[in-house]
PANU-815673 format. One record per residue (C-alpha): x, y negated, z; residue in three letters. Coordinates in pm, 1 decimal, padded with zeros to 6 digits. Layout:
N
        X        Y        Z residu
        X        Y        Z    ala
...
//
This chain:
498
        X        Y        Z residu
 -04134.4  00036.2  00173.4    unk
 -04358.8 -00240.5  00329.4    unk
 -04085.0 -00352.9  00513.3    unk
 -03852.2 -00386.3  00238.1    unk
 -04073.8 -00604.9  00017.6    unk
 -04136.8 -00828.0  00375.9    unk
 -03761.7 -00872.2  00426.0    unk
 -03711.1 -01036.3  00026.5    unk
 -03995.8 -01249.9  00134.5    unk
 -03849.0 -01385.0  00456.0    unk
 -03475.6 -01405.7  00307.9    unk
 -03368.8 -01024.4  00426.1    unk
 -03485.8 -01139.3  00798.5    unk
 -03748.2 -00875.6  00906.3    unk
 -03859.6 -01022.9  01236.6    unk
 -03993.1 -01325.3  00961.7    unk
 -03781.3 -01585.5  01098.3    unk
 -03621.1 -01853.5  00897.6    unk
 -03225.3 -01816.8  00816.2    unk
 -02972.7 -02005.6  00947.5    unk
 -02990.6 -02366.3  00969.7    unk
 -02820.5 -02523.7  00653.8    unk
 -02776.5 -02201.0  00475.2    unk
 -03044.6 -02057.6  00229.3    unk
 -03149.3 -01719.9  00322.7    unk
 -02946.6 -01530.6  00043.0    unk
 -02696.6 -01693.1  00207.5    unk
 -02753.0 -01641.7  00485.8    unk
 -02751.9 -01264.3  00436.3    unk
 -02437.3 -01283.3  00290.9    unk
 -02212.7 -01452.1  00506.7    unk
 -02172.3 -01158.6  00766.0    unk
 -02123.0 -00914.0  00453.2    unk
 -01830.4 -01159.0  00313.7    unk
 -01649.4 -01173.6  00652.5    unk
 -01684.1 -00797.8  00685.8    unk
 -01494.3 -00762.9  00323.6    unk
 -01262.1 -01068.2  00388.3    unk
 -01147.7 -00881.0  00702.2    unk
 -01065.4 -00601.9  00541.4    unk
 -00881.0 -00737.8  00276.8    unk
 -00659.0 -00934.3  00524.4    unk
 -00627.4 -00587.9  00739.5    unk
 -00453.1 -00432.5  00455.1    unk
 -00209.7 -00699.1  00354.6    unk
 -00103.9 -00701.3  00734.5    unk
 -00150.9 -00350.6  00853.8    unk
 -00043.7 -00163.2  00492.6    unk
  00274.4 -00357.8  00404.4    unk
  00263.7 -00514.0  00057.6    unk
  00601.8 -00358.5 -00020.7    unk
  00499.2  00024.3  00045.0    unk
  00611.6  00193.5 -00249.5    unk
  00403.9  00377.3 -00507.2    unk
  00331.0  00762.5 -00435.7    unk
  00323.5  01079.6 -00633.9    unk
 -00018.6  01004.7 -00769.2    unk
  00008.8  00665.2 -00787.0    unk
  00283.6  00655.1 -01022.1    unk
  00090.7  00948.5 -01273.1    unk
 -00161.3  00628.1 -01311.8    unk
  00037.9  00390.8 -01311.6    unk
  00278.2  00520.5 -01544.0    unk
 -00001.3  00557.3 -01808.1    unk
 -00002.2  00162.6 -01827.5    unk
  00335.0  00007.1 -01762.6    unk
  00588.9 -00059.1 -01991.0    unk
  00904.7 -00062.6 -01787.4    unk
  00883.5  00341.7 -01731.8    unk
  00792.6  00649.0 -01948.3    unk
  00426.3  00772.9 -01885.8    unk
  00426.3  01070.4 -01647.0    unk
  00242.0  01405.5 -01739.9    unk
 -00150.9  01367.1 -01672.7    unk
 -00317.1  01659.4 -01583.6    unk
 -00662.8  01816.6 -01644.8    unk
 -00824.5  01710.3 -01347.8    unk
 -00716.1  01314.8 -01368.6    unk
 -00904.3  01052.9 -01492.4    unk
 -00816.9  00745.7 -01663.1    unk
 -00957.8  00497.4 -01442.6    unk
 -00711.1  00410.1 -01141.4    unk
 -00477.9  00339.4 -01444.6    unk
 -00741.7  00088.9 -01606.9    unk
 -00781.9 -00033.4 -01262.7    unk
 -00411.7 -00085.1 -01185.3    unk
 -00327.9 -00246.6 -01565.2    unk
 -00389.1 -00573.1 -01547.2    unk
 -00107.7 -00625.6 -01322.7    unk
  00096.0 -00301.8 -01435.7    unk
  00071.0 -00370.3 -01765.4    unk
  00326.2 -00698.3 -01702.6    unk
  00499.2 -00641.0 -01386.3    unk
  00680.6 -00401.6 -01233.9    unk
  00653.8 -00576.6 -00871.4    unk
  00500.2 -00358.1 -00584.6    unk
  00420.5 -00615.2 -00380.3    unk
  00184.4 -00771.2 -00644.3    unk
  00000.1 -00499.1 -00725.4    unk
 -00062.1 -00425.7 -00361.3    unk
 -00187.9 -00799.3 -00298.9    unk
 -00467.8 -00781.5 -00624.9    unk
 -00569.8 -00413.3 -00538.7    unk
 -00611.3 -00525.7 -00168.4    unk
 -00811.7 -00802.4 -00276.9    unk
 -01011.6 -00605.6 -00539.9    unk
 -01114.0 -00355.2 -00279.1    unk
 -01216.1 -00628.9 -00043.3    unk
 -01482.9 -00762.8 -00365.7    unk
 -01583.7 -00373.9 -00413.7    unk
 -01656.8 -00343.7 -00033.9    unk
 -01877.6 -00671.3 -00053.4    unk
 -02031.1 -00572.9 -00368.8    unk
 -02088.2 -00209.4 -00199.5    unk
 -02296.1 -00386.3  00117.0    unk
 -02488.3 -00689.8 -00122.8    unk
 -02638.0 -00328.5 -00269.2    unk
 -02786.8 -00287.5  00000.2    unk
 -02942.4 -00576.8  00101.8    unk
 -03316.7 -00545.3  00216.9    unk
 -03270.0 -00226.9  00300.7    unk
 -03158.2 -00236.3  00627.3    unk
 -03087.6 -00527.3  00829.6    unk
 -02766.2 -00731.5  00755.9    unk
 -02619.5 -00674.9  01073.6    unk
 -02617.4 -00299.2  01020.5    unk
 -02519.4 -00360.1  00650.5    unk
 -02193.2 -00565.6  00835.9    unk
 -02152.7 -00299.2  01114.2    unk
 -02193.3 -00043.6  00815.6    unk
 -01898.4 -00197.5  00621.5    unk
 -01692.3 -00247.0  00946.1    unk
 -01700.0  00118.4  01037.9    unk
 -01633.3  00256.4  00719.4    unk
 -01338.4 -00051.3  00660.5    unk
 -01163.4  00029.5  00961.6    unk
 -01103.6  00440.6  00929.9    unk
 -00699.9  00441.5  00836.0    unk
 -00791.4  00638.5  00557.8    unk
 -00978.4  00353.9  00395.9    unk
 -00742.4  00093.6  00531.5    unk
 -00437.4  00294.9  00377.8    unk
 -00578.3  00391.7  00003.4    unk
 -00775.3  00014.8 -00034.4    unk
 -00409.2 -00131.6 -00186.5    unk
 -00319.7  00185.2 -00358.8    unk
 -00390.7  00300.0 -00736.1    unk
 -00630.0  00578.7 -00663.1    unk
 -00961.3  00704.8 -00740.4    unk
 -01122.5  00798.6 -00418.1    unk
 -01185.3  00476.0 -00244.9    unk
 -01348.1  00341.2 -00563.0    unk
 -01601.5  00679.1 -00611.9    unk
 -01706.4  00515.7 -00260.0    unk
 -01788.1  00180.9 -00383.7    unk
 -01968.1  00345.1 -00680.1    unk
 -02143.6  00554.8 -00436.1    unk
 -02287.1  00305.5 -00228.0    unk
 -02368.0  00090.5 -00536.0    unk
 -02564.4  00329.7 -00674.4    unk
 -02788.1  00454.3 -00397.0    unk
 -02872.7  00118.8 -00304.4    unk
 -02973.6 -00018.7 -00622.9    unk
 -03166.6  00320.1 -00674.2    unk
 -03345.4  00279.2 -00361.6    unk
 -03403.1 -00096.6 -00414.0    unk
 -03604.7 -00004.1 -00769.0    unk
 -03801.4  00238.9 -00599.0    unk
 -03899.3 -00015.4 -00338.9    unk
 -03985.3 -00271.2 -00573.6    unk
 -03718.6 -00491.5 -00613.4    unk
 -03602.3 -00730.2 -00962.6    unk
 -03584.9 -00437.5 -01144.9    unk
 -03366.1 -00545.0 -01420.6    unk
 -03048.6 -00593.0 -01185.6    unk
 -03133.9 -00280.2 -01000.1    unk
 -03146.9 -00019.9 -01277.3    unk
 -02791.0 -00230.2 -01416.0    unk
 -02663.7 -00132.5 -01042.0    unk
 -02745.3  00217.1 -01071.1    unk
 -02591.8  00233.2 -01402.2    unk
 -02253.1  00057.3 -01308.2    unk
 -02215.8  00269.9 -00925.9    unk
 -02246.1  00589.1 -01167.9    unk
 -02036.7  00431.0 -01440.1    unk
 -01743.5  00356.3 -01190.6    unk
 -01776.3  00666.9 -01011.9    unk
 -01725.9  00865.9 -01306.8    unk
 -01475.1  00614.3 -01434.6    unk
 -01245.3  00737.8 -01141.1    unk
 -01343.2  01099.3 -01084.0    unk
 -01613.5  01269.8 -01320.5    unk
 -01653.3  01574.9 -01106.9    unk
 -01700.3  01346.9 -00791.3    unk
 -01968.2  01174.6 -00948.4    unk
 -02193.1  01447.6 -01066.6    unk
 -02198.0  01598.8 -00725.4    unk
 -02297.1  01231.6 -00554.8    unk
 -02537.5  01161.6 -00820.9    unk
 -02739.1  01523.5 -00751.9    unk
 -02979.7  01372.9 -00465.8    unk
 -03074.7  01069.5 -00762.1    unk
 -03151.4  01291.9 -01023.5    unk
 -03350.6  01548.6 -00846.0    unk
 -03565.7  01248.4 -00695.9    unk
 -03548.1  01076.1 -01044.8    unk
 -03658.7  01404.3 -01218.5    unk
 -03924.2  01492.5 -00969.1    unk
 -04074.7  01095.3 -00974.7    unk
 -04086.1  01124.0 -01332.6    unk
 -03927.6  00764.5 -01279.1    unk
 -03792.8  00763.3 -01657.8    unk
 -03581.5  00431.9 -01606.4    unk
 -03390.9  00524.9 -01307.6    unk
 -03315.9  00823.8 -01497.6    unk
 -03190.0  00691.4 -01806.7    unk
 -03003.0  00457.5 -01612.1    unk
 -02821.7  00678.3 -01381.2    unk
 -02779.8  00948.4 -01652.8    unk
 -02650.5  00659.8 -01874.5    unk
 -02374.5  00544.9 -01604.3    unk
 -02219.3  00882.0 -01584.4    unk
 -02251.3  00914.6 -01949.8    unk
 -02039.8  00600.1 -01965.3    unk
 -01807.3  00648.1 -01717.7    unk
 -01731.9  00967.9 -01815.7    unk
 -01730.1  00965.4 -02200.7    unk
 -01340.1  00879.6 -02190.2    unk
 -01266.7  01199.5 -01998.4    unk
 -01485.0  01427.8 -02181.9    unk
 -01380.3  01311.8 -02580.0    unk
 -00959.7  01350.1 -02404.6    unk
 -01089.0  01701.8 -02349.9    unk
 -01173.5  01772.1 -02688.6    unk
 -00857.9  01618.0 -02813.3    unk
 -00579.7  01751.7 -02578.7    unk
 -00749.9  02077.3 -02423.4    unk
 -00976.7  02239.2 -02683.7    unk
 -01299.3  02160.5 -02539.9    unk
 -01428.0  02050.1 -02210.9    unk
 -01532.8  02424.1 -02114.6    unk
 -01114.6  02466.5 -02125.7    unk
 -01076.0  02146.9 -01937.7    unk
 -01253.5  02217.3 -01655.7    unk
 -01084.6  02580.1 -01644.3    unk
 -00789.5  02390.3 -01600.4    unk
 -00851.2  02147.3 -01419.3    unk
 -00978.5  02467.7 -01157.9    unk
 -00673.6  02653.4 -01183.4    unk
 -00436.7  02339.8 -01093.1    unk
 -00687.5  02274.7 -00777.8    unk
 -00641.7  02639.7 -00701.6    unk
 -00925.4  02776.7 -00824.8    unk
 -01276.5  02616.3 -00747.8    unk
 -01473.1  02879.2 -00553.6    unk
 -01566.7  02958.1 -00196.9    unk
 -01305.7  02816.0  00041.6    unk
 -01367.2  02733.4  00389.5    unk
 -01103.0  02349.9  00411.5    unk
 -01302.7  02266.7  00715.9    unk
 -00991.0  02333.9  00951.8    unk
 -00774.2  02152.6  00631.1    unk
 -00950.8  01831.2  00650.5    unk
 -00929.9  01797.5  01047.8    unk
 -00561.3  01864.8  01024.9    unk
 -00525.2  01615.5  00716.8    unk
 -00692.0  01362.5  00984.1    unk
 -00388.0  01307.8  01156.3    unk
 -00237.5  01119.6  00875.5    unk
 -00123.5  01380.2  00613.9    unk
 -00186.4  01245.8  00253.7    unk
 -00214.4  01606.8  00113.2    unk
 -00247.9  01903.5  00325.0    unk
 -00141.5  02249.2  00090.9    unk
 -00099.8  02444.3  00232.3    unk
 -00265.8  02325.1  00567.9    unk
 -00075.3  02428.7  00855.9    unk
  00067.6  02333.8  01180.0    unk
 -00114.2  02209.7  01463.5    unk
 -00449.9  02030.2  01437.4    unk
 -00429.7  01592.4  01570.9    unk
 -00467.3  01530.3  01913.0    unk
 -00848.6  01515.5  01987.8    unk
 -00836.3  01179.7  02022.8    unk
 -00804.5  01160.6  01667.0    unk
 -01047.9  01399.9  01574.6    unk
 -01347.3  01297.3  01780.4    unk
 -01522.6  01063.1  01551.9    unk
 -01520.1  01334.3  01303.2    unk
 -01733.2  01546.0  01499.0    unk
 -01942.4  01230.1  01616.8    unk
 -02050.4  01148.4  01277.5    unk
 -02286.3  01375.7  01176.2    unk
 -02443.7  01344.4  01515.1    unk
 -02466.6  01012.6  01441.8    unk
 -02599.0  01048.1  01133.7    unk
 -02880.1  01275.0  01249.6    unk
 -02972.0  01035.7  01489.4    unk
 -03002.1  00740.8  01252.1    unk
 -03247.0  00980.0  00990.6    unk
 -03458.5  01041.0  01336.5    unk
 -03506.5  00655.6  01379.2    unk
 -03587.5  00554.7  01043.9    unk
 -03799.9  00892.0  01037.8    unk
 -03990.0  00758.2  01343.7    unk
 -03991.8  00382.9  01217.4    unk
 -04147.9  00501.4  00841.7    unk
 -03818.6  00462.3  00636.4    unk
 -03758.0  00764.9  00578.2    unk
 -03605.1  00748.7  00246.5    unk
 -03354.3  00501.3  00251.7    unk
 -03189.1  00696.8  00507.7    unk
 -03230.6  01078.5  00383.1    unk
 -03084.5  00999.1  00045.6    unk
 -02780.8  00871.6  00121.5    unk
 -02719.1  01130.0  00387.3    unk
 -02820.7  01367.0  00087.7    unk
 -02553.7  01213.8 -00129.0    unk
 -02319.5  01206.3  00127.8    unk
 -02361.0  01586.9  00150.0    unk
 -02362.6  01681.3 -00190.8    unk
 -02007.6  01470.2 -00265.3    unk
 -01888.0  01602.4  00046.2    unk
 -01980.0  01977.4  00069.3    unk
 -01687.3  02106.0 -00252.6    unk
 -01415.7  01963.7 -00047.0    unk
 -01549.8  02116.1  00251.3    unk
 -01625.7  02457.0  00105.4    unk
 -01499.7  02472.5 -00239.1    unk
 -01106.6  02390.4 -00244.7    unk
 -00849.8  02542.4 -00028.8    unk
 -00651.6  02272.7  00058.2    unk
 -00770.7  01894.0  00186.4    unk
 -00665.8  01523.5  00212.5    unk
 -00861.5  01305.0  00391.2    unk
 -00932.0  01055.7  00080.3    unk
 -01129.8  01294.6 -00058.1    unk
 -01432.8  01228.4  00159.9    unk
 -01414.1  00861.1  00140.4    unk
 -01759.1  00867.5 -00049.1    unk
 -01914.2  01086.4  00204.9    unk
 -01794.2  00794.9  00486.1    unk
 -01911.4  00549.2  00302.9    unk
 -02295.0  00675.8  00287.5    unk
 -02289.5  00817.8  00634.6    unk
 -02151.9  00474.6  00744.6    unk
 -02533.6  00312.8  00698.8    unk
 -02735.7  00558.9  00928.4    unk
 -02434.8  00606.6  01141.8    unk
 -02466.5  00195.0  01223.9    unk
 -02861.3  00219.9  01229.2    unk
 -02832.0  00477.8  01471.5    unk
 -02587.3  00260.2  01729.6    unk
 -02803.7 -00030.7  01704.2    unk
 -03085.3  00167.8  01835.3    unk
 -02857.6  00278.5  02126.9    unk
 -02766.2 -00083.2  02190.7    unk
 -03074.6 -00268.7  02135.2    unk
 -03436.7 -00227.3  02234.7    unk
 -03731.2 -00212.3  02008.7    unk
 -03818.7 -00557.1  02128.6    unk
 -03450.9 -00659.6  02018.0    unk
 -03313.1 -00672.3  02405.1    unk
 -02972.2 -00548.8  02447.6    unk
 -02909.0 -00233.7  02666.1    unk
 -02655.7 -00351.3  02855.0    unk
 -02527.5 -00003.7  02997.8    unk
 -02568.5  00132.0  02636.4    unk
 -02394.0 -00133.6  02484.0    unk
 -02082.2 -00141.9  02675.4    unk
 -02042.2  00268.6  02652.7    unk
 -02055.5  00220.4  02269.6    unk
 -01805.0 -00060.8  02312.2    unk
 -01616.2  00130.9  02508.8    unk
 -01576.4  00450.6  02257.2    unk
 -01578.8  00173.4  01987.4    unk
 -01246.6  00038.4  02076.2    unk
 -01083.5  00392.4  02166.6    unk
 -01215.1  00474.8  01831.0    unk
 -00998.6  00155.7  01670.8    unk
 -00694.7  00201.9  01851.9    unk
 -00660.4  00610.8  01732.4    unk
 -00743.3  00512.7  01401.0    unk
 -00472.1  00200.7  01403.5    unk
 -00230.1  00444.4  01593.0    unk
 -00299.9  00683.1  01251.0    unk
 -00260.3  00443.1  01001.8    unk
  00090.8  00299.5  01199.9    unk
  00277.4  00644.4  01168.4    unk
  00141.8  00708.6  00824.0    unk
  00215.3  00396.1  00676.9    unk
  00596.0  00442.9  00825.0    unk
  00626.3  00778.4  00735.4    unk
  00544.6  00731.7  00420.1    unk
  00729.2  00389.7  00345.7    unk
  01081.9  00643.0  00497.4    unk
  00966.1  00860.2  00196.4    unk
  00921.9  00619.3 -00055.3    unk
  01286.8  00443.1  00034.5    unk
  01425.0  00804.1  00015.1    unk
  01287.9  00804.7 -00377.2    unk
  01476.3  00452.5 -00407.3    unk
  01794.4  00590.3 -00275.9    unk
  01777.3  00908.5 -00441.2    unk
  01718.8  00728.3 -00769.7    unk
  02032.3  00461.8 -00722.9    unk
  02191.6  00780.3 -00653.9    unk
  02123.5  00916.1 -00956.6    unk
  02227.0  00591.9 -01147.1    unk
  02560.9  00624.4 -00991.5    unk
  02603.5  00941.3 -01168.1    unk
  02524.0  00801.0 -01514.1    unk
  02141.6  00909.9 -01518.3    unk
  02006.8  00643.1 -01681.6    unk
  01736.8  00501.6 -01880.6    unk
  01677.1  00627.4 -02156.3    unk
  01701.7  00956.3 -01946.8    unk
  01506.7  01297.6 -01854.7    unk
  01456.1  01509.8 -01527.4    unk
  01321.4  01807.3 -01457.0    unk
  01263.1  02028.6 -01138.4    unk
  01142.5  01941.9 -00807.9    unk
  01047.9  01616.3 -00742.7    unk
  01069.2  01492.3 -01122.7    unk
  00790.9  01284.3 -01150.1    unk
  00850.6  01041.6 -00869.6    unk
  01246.0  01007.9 -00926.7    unk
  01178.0  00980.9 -01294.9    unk
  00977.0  00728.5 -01190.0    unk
  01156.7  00535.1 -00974.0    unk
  01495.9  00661.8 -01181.7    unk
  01311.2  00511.6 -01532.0    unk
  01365.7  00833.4 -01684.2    unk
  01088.2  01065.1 -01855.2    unk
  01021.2  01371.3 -01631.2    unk
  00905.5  01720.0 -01777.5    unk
  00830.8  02044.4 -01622.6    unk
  00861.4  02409.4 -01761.4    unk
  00636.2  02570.2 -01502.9    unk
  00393.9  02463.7 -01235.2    unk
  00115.1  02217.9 -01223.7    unk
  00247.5  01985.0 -01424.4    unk
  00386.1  02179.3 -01683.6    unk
  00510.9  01975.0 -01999.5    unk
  00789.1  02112.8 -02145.1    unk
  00980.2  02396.8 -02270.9    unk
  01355.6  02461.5 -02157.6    unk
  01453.8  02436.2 -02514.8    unk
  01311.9  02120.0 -02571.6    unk
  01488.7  01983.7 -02244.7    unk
  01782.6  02177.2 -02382.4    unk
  01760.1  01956.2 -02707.0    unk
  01662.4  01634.7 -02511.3    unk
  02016.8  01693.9 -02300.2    unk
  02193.8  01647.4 -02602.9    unk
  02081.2  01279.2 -02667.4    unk
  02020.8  01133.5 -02337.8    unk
  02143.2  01175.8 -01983.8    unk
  01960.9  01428.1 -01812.7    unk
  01901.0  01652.1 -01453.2    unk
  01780.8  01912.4 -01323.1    unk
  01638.8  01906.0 -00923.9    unk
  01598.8  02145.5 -00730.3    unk
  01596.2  02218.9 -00282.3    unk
  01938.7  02314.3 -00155.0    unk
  02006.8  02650.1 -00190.2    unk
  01749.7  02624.9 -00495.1    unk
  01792.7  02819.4 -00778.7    unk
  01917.2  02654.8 -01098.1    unk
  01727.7  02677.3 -01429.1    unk
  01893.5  02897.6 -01716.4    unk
  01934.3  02584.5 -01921.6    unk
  02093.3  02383.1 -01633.6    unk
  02345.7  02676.5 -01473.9    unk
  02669.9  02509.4 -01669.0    unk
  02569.9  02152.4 -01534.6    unk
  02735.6  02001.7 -01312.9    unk
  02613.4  02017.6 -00935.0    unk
  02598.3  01725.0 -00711.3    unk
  02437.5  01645.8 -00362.2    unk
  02187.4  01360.2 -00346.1    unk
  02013.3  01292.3 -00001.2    unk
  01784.4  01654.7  00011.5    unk
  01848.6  01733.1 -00335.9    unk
  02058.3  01944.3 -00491.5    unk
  02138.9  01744.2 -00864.7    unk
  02229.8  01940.3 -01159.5    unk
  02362.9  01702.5 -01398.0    unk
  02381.0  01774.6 -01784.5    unk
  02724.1  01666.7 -01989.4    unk
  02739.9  01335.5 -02096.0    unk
  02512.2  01363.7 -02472.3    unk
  02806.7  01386.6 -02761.7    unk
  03079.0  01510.8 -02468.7    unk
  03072.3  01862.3 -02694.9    unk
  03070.7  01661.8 -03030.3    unk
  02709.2  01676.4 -03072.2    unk
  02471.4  01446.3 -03021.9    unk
//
């Protein structure tokens, strides 16, 4: 780690020169890292529009927090802290557009937090070219704005391995160890189970360094992070043993699953792929995918060969680790689930093309360069050409919940108000009613408690045309809303109850 300790010396510069004229060398080191995030912040307010309304998950966390709509059903496998993320905004205003703008820019602060990590471990301009790759994937681009976990277990991530790394090579320790305890402490913050499996690689080097601090601190994080989820699992489920029985039966049942195949057709823009079928993208689409761990492999060989081993192994190690139960443990996919695992591989990936582009002396390959430029840009364009057609498809979907829910208003379902059946917690959302469920994942409710409910305030039943209607909801009246077929219960007191 000789290098390391040279590069805080110089200002992060390893060739030993002086910084930028004007600039101190922190500085200095910084600037690139604050354009990279900057960027990417501005890239979502223009590319994701600010008025893309919330989705399915989204409004489960959201919901938790705002006071203009009844809290949807949160199930075993949630955590609470996209809703803590989302509240100081949600909390007061119901505007979409708002929300989108301060997550946007929050992500764009986690991003350059995420890179300053990092910071004397590898050069800046892979630390920028590192950010830039992983910023520019649709799939980052599209969940940055949005209420949800994934992109944040990424930041976490990246916090974490870097300020482990920088304690073992020497650096302030103080800030360090407080690094590796707030990566672990968001990660588990947003998804506990995500966070054990990224933190594996830390504690078994931890554990076999005997390095006592860096193990207190990272167990400490996820202790933190995590405390929330585990005492709710005491208090609603019986125990966390029952939780995470749960929490396996709504994902399926954790096990041996091969979601390879899933996760290369989520890649063509599908936000949740289950069941996966249909074709797979267009190769096009798919290419980088196969790229990357290429890639990878090639950036472990160079810092193998230039005695760096470590910094380079361990996040590929952690990248593996998150990466491998949504690979082989699920049987479904959606491609924000390995946003951690593109984060990490993100650093050796842009070590490994500045060895193709530059020479050991620092020369540019000029034939090199402009064939990584070259896939570069194809590379940019599939990925924009993604995120276009999701972002649309998605906005059509999220109008259709508007419509559907002024629909509903029209036939005197309103707040306070229940539904149940397919599709109840987005309409109720968007509707302002309360939504429960008598069978499913998101089971709630009983059909004599919705029978009860009917009585008091307006209620529906939803299901797909042609769908059977519940027992409780076969004398309602039927209606047609856009897809929907709209069972609507008498008007509470109609039948001089109530």
């Amino acid at each position: 780690m000789a290098d390391s300790a040279h590069a805080v010396l110089t200002g992060g510069r390893r060739d030993g020169r002086a910084p930028a004229a004007g600039l101190p060398g922190r500085a200095a080191d910084l600037r690139p890292l604050a354009a990279v995030a900057a960027a990417f912040t501005l890239a979502q307010l223009l590319l994701v529009r600010p008025g893309l309304g919330l989705g399915w998950d989204e409004i489960v966390y959201v919901s938790q927090v705002t006071g203009h709509t009844p809290a949807a059903f949160f199930s075993a496998p949630r955590a609470r802290g996209p809703a803590l993320l989302a509240a100081p905004v949600a909390a007061w205003s119901s505007s979409t557009e708002l929300l989108r703008a301060y997550l946007a820019a929050l992500s764009g602060l986690g991003l350059f937090l995420a890179l300053r990590a990092w910071r004397g471990l590898f050069p800046t301009g892979v630390l920028a070219a590192a950010g830039a790759l992983f910023a520019t994937l649709w799939v980052t681009l599209f969940y940055g704005p949005q209420a949800m976990p994934n992109y944040w277990v990424a930041v976490g991530a990246l916090i974490c391995v870097g300020c482990f790394l920088r304690v073992r090579a020497g650096h302030p320790a103080r800030a360090a160890l407080c690094g590796v305890l707030a990566g672990a402490a968001l990660m588990a913050w947003m998804r506990p189970a995500d966070a054990v499996y990224a933190s594996l690689p830390l504690l078994a080097v931890a554990l076999w360094r005997r390095h006592a601090r860096l193990l207190l601190a990272l167990v400490g994080g996820l202790a933190a992070g995590g405390a929330e989820w585990v005492i709710e699992a005491y208090a609603r489920y019986g125990g966390l043993a029952e939780r995470l029985h749960e929490a396996s039966r709504i994902q399926g049942g954790l096990g041996w699953a091969i979601a390879v195949d899933d996760q290369l057709r989520s890649l063509g823009g599908r936000a949740l792929c289950r069941p996966c079928t249909g074709a797979f993208p267009h190769p096009a689409v798919t290419l980088w995918w196969f790229a990357l761990p290429l890639l990878a492999a090639l950036g472990l060989a160079v810092a193998v060969r230039a005695g760096r081993t470590a910094r380079t192994l361990l996040p590929l190690a952690c990248a593996a680790t998150v990466a491998l139960p949504y690979l082989f443990g699920i049987g479904y996919a959606a491609p924000r689930f390995l946003q951690p695992a593109y984060a990490l591989l993100a650093l050796p990936v842009a070590d490994a093309l500045r060895h193709l582009v530059r020479a050991p002396g620092g020369r540019w390959r000029p034939v090199p360069a402009a064939l990584v430029a070259l896939a570069l840009a194809g590379h940019l364009a599939a990925q924009y050409a993604v995120l276009d057609r999701t972002v649309d498809r998605t906005t059509r979907d999220r109008q259709d919940w508007a419509r559907a829910a002024d629909a509903l208003h029209g036939l005197g379902v309103r707040p306070p108000c229940l539904l149940t059946g397919h599709e109840a917690i987005p309409l109720g959302y968007y509707t302002g009613c309360s939504s429960g469920n008598t069978a499913g994942h998101n089971e709630n409710t009983t059909p004599a408690e919705i029978e009860r409910t009917a009585r008091r305030v307006p209620a529906a039943a939803l299901t797909v045309p042609g769908g059977r209607a519940p027992g409780y909801a076969r004398t309602w009246t039927p209606y047609r809303v856009g897809d929907l077929r709209v069972l609507v219960a008498p008007r509470p007191g109609a039948d001089g109850t109530g």
